[in-house]
Each structure stands twice: as C-alpha cells, then as structure tokens.
C-alpha positions in Angstrom: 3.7 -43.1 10.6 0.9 -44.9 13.0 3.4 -44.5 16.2 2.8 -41.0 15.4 -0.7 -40.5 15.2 -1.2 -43.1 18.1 1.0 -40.4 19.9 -0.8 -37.2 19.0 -4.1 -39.3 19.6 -2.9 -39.8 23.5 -2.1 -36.5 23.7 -5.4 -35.2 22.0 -7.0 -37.0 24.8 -4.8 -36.0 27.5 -5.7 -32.3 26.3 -9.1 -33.3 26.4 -9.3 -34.5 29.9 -7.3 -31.9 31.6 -9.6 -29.4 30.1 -12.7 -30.9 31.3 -11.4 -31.9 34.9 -10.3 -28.0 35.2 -6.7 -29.0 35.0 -6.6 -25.9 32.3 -8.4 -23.1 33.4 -9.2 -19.8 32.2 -10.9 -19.0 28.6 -7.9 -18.0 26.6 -5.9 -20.8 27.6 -9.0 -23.6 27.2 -9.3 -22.0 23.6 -5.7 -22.5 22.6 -5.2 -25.6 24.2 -8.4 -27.0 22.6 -7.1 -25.3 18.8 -3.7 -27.2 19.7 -5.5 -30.4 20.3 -7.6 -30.3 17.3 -4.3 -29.2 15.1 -2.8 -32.9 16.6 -6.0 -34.8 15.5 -8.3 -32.4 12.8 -11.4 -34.4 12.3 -15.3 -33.4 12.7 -15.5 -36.0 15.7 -12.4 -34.3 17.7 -13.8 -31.1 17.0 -17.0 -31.9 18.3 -15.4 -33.8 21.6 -13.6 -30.2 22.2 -16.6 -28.3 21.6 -18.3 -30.7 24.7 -15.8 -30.5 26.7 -16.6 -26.9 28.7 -20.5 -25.4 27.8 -19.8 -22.3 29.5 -16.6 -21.9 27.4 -17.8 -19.8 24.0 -14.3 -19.0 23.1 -13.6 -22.4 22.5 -16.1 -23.0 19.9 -15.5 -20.0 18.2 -11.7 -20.6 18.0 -12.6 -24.0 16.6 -14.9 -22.4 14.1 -12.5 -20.1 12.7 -10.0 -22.9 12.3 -12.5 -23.4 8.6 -10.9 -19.7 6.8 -8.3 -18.9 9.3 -4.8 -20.5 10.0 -3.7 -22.1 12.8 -0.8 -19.6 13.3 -3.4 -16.2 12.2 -5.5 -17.6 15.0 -3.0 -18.1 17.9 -1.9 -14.6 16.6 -5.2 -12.8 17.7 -4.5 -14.0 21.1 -1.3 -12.0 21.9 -2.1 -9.2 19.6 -5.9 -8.3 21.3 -4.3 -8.5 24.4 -1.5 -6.0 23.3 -4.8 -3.3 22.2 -6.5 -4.3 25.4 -3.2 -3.2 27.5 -3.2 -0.1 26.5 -6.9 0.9 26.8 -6.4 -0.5 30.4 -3.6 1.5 31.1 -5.6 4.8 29.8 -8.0 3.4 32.3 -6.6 3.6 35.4 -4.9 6.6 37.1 -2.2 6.5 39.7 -2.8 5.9 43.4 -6.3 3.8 42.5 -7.4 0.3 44.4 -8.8 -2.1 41.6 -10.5 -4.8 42.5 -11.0 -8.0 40.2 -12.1 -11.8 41.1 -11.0 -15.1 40.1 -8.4 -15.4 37.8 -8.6 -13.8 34.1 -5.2 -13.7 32.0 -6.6 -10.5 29.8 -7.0 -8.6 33.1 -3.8 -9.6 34.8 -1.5 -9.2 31.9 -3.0 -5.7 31.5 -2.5 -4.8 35.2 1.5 -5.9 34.7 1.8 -4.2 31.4 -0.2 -0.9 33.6 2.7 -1.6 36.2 5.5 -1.8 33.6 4.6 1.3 32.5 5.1 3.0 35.7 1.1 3.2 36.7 1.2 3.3 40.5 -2.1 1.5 42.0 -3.1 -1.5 44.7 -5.1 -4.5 43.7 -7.8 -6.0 46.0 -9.0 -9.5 45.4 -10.6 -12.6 46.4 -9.5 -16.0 46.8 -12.7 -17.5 44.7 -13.3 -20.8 46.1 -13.5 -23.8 45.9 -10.5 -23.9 43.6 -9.0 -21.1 45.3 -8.0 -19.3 41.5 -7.6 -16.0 43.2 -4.5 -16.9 44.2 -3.0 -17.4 40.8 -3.8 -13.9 40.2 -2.5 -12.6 43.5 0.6 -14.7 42.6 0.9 -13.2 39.4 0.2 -9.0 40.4 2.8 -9.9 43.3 5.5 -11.2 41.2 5.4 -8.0 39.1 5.7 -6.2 42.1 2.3 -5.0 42.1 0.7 -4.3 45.9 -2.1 -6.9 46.5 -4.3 -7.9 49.4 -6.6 -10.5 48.8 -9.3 -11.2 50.7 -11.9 -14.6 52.1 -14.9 -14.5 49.1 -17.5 -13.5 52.2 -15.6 -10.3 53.0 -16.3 -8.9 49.4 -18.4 -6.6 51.5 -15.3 -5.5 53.6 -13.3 -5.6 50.6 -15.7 -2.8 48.6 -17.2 -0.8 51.3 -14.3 1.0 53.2 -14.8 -0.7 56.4 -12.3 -2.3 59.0 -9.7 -0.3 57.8 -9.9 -1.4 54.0 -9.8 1.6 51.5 -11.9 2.6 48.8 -11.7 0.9 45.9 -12.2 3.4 42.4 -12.7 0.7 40.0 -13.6 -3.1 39.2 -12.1 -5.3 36.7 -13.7 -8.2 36.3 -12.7 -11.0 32.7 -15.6 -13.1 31.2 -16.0 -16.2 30.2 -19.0 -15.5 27.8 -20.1 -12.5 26.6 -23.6 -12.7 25.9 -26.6 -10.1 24.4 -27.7 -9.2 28.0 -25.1 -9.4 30.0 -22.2 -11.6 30.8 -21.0 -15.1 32.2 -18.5 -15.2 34.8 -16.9 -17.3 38.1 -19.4 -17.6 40.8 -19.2 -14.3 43.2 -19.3 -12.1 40.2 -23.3 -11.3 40.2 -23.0 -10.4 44.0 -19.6 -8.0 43.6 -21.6 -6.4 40.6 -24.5 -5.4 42.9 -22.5 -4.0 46.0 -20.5 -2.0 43.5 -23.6 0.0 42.1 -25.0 0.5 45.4 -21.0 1.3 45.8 -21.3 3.6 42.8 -18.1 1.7 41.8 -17.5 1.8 38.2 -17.4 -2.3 36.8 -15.6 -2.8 33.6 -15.3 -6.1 31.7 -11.8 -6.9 30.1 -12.5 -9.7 27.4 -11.7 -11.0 24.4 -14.4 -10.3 21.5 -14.3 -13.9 20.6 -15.6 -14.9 23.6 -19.0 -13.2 22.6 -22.0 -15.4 21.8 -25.7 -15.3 20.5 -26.2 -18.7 21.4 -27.5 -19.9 25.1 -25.2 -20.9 27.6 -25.2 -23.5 29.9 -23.8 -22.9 33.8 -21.7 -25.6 34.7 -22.5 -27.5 37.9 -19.4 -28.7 39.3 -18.5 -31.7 41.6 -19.7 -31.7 45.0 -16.3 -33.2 46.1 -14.8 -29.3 45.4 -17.1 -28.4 48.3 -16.7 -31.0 51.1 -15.6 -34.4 50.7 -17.4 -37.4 52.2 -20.0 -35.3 52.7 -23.0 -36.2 54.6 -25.4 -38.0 52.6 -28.6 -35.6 53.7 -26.3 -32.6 52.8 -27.1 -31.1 49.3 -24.3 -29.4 47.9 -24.9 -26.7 45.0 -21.3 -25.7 43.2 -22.4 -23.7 40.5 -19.2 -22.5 38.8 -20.5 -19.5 37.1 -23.2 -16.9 37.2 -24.9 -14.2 34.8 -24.3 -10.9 35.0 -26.3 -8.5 34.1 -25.6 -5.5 31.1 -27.5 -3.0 33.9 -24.3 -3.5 36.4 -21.6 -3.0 33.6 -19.9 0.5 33.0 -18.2 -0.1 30.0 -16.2 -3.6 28.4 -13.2 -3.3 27.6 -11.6 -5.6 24.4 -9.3 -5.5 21.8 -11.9 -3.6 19.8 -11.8 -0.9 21.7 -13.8 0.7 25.3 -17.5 0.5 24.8 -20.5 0.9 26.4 -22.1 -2.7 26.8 -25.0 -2.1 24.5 -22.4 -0.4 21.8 -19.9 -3.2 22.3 -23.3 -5.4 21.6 -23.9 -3.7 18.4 -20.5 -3.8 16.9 -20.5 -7.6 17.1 -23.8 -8.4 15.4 -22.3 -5.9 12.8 -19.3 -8.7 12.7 
C-alpha cells in the first residue's frame, strides 16, 4: 500500500513538472493531464500546486473545480464530446476551395480541420511556425498527415501570409484557439494580437474555436517565459522580453466558436455569466 502511493506521488510530480517546463502544451491537454494528476494524489495541497503550475491556463482551474460535483470520467467526457459539437459547426463554417489561416498549435482547431477534411471539405491551411518553441509545426504536422494542403510560414511574414503578396493567395478566414476566454477579449500565443489587427484592416473574418471551460471572470496573468527560449548565453547588456501570450481584443473577433454553439463574442459572453 505505501509503494503505491510513493509511486503515484512521483508521478504526480513528474506531471507537475512537465507541465510547468512546457513539456505538455496546449490547454486541453494541461487540463486533463493536471485532472489525471490530481486523480493519483486528491488532496487540497496537490490541487492548489496544479492550479500554480500555468496562470494563463483557466481551463485547468476550472477542470479542477468541477472535480467537487462532477466525476472524473463525466469530466474527461466533456473533452471529446465539445469537440465532436465544435467539429461540426467548423465544418458548416468553411466552404470548399477556402485558405484558413490559424497560429500556434490548438488541438480544438486542428481536430476540427481533419474532421472538415474527412468529410470531404476541400480547402488549404496557412500557418506560422510560432517561435521560440516552434508549435506551429505540430500543427502543420498534424493538417499534413491528414492529407490536408499546408504552407507554413516564418512568424514575421504573417504580413505576406494575409495580404496576397509574393505570390501567396488570399486567405477567407482565420482560426485562431484560446487559452483564456476572458469578458473583453481573449488570451492567446504571442503573434495573435498582431494577426488580429492585419486581418481587420484585411477585412478577414477571425473566429475563435475554444472550449467554454476555458472562459474566466477572474484576471489573468501573461506568462513571461525563459530568456534561454530566445538566445542562449546571451549577452549580459541584452534584455530579452519572451512574453508567451497576448490579449486579444473582443473588437477583432467575428464570432467564437465552442461546443455551445457559434456566437457573436458579446453573446457568447452572455451565455456564460448565465452559466
């Protein structure tokens, strides 16, 4: 009996530091890592140590929260069964021959685009690498394995990329996930804010596919990540910003798209203080 909860104490601490050293990225799978973790060691002080671990992560915490009325299986449940609701309001979405562009890496928008390609949607993707940790290429990995057409291009051609020029085409629609969906706006990688604003001088439509948990009325913290992600051995005189995330505002978004249904931002807003 105590050489097994030694062991799931190791690995609720193995959990714990491969989520906070980026090891596990991406909101969904923080959140059910994290709900696994806690299901290994349920106490008040784990559950505070997860909820620590990632301040721009709101899933998490709200995952964690509902672990007090919900199951551990109803919970993991939600995660399959909003992204089956969000697939198909995606797939209404888009019509054939389009160029969507998304950033970073977000599992709600990737599996949507492959479910939009298994079901005979015909369309490009354009996206960007998203440095430092280069997740863009997950997501290019992912679209290309499902035989989806992708180009991906440097983060500081996201000009190039949206405005038609040196041969690019015209991208019809933006797809960008979340990690925090917010009153005003939302929270997502660094690179977001910036593709937001070129697409409404664009006139690009911008929708946000995201999970409803990942909505918050509490303030969020933007992670400052290691200067070693930039440049290693930097000079000492060199200051190095990394900010991992950025706001975006409501003002740039079209619509957001979760497993409650296609909203307007303000409307999606108003459904979950109803909640």
């Amino acid at each position: 009996m105590e050489k097994g909860f030694i062991k799931k104490r190791i690995e609720f601490y193995k959990i714990a530091r491969d989520i906070k050293r980026i090891k596990i990225q991406g909101a969904r799978n923080i959140a059910k890592k994290a709900l696994y973790a806690y299901s290994l060691v349920p106490t008040k002080k784990a559950k505070k140590k997860l909820m620590s671990l990632r301040p721009t992560e709101p899933m998490l915490v709200n995952v964690l929260n509902r672990t007090e009325t919900q199951s551990y299986e109803d919970i993991l449940k939600h995660f399959d069964s909003a992204q089956e609701k969000i697939n198909k309001i995606v797939f209404r979405l888009i019509k054939n021959n389009e160029i969507i562009y998304t950033h970073c890496h977000s599992t709600n928008v990737s599996h949507s685009l492959i479910y939009a390609k298994n079901n005979y949607k015909k369309f490009e993707v354009y996206n960007t690498e998203t440095r430092p940790l280069f997740q863009g290429r997950k997501t290019a990995q992912e679209l290309t394995d499902a035989k989806i057409k992708v180009t991906m291009f440097i983060d500081s051609a996201l000009s190039i990329a949206l405005s038609k020029k040196q041969g690019t085409k015209s991208v019809t629609k933006i797809f960008l996930g979340a990690d925090a969906l917010l009153k005003e706006g939302i929270i997502n990688k660094i690179g977001s804010g910036l593709i937001a604003q070129i697409a409404k001088n664009q006139k690009i439509p911008v929708y946000i596919i995201a999970d409803s948990w990942k909505f918050t009325t509490k303030a969020i913290k933007i992670e400052q990540r290691n200067l070693n992600e930039i440049w290693d051995n930097a000079p000492k005189k060199v200051k190095i910003q990394n900010p991992a995330f950025e706001f975006v505002d409501k003002k740039y978004i079209t619509g957001i798209v979760s497993e409650l249904g296609l909203f307007s931002y303000d409307n999606f807003v108003k459904k979950m203080m109803k909640e």
